[in-house]
C-alpha positions as CSV (number, residue, x, y, z in Angstrom):
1,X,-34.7,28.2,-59.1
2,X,-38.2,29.0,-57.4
3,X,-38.3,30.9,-54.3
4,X,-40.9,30.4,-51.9
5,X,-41.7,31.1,-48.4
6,X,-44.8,30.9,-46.9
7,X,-47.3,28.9,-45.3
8,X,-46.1,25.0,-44.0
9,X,-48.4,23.5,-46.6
10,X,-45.8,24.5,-49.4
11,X,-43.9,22.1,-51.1
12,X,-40.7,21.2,-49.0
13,X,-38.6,20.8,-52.2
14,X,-38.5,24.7,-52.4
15,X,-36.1,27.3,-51.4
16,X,-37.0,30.0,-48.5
17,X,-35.2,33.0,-49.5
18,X,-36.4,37.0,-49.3
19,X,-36.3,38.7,-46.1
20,X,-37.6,42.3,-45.3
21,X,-36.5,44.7,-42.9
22,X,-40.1,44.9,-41.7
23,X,-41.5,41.6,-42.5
24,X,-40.7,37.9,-43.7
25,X,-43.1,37.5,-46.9
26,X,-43.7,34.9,-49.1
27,X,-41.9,34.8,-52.5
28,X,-42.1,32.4,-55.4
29,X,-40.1,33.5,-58.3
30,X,-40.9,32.6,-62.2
31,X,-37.5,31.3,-62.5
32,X,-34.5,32.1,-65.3
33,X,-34.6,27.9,-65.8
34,X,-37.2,25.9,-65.5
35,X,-38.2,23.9,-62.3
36,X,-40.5,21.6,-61.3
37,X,-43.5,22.7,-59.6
38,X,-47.2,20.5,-59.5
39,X,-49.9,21.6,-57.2
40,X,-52.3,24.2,-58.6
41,X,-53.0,26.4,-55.2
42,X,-50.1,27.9,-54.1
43,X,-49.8,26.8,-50.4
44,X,-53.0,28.0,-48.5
45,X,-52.4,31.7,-49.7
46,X,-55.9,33.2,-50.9
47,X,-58.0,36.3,-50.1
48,X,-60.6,35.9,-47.6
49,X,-63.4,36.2,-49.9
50,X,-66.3,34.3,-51.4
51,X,-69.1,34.6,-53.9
52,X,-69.7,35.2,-57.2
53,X,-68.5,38.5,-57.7
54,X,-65.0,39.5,-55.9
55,X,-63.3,42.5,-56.5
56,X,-59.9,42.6,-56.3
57,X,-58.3,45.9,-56.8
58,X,-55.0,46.3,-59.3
59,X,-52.1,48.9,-58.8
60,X,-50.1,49.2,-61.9
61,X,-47.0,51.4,-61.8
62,X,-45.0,49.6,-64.4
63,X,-42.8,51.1,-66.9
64,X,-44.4,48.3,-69.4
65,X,-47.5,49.7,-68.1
66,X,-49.5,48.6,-71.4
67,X,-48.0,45.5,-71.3
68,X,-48.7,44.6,-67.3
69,X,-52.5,45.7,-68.0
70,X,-52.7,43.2,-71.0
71,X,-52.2,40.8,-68.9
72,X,-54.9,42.3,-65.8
73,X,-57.4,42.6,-68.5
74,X,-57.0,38.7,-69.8
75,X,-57.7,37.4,-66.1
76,X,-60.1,40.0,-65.4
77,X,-62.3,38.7,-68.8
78,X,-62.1,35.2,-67.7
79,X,-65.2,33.0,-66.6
80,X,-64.4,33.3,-62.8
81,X,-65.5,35.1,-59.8
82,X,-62.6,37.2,-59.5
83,X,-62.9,41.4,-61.0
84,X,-59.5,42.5,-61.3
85,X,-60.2,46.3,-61.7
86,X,-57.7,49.1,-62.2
87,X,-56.5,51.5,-58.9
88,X,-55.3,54.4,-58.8
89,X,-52.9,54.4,-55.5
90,X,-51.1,51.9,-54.2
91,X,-54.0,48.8,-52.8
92,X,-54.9,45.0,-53.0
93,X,-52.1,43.7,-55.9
94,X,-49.3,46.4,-57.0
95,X,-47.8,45.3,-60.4
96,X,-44.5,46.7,-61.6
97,X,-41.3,46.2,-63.2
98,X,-37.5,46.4,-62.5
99,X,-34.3,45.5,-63.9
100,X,-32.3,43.6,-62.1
101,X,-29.2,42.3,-64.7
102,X,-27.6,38.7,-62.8
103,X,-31.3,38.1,-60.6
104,X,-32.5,34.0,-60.5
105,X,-35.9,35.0,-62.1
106,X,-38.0,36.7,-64.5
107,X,-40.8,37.5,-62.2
108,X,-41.5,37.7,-58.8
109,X,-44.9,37.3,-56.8
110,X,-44.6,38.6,-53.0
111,X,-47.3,38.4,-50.0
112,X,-46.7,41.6,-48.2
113,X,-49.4,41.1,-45.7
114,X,-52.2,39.1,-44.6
115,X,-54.6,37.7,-42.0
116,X,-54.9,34.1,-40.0
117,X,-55.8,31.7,-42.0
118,X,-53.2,33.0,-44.7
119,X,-55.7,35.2,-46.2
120,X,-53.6,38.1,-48.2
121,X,-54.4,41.3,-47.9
122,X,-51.9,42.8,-49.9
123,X,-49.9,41.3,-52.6
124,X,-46.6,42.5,-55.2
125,X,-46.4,40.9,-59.1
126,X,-43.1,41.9,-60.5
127,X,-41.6,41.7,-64.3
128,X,-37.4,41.4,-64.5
129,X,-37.1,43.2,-67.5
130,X,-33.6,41.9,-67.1
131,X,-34.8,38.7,-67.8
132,X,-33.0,36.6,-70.6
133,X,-33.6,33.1,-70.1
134,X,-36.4,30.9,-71.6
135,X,-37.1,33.0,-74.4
136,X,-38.1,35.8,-71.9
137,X,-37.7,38.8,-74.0
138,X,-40.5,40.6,-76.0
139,X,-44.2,42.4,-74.7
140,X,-45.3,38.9,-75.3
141,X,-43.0,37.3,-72.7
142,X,-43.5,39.9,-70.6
143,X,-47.4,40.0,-70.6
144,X,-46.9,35.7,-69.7
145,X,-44.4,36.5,-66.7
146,X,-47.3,39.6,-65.3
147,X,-50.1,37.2,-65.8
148,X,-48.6,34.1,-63.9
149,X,-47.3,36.6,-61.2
150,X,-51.0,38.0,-60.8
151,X,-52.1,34.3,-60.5
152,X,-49.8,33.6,-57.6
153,X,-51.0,37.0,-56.0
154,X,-54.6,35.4,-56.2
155,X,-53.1,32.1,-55.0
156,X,-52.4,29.8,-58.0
157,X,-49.1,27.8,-58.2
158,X,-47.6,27.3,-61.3
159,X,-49.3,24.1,-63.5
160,X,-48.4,21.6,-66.3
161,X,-51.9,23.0,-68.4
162,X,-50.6,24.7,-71.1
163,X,-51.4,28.5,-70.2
164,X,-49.2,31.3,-68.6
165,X,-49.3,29.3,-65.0
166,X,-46.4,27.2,-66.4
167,X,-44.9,29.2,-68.7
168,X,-40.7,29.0,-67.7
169,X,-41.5,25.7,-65.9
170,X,-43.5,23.1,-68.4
171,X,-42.4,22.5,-72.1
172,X,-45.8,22.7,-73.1
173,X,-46.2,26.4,-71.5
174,X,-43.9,27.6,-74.2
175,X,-45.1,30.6,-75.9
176,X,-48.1,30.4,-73.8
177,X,-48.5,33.9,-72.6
178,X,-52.4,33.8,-71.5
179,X,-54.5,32.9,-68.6
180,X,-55.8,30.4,-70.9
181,X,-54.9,27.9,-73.8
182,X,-54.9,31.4,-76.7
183,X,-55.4,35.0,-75.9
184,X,-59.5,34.4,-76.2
185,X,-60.8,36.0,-73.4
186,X,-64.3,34.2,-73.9
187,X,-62.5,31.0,-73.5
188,X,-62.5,29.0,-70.8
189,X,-58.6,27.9,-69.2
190,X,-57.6,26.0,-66.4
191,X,-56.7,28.7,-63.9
192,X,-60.3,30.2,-64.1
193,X,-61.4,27.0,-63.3
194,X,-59.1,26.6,-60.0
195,X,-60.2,29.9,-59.1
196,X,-63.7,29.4,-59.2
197,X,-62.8,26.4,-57.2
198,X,-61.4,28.0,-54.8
199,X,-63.5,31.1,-54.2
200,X,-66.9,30.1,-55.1
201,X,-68.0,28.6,-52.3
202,X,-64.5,29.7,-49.7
């Protein structure tokens, strides 16, 4: 099942779920089975920012710390306008793990806060190390789940394009544990592409 709550402009077919004591945020869960998902932006979630060079700043507190920052350093290498750079305390993105035996999904993305306009200003990527179903065991599993979960905190939905955006969801997203089509950083993939779209000229 996928999870998401968030702005109007998400897909009706999907389940609101995740409540917190101090805020309603928006969830969308890489799932134990697979679902159907198609559009590429996830809803109108983005950061409010433009240009050719945008830092966006990366917590990682993971106990598959080496793992999580494979994945952070494949989007970060990409041809695209976003720099995911490493923090030190808790900022824009916290990535981290938990294990959570009987949970619906394998990863978690969560927008903690933001702006008007559904610009985020601070976003949670989570790994399930509990995690069982569609092959999801293994740092290569894992670095896929931390990688589409980052994408949704930069506001990518999950895509049919052969890369870790639809991996648990498309058949053709098996095995596919990069923000591209192989673990080339040089190469060019899909998701870069949406992001440039999206925050090249915001």
């Amino acid at each position: 099942m996928t999870r998401c709550l968030a702005a109007p402009t998400l897909d009706r077919r999907r389940l609101a779920a995740l409540l917190s004591v101090s805020a309603v945020v928006a969830t969308c869960a890489l799932a134990m089975t697979a679902s159907s998902a198609s559009a590429h932006r996830w809803g109108s979630w983005h950061w409010n920012r433009t240009g050719s060079y945008i830092p966006i700043y990366v917590y990682n507190s993971a106990s598959t710390s080496a793992t999580a920052e494979r994945a952070r350093a494949d989007i970060h290498a990409r041809p695209h306008p976003i720099y995911l750079y490493n923090a030190s305390s808790h900022t824009n993105i916290s990535v981290f793990d938990e294990n959570v035996s009987g949970a619906n999904y394998c990863g978690l993305a969560q927008i903690m806060s933001y702006s008007s306009g559904y610009h985020i200003t601070h976003a949670h990527a989570r790994y399930n190390r509990a995690c069982g179903g569609n092959g999801g065991t293994g740092p290569n599993y894992a670095q896929g789940v931390y990688s589409q979960e980052i994408g949704h905190t930069l506001g990518l939905d999950h895509s049919n394009t052969g890369d870790s955006m639809g991996l648990g969801y498309y058949s053709g997203s098996n095995g596919r544990y990069c923000f591209g089509l192989s673990c080339n950083t040089g190469s060019s993939s899909h998701p870069s592409n949406d992001l440039y779209n999206m925050y090249r000229y915001h």
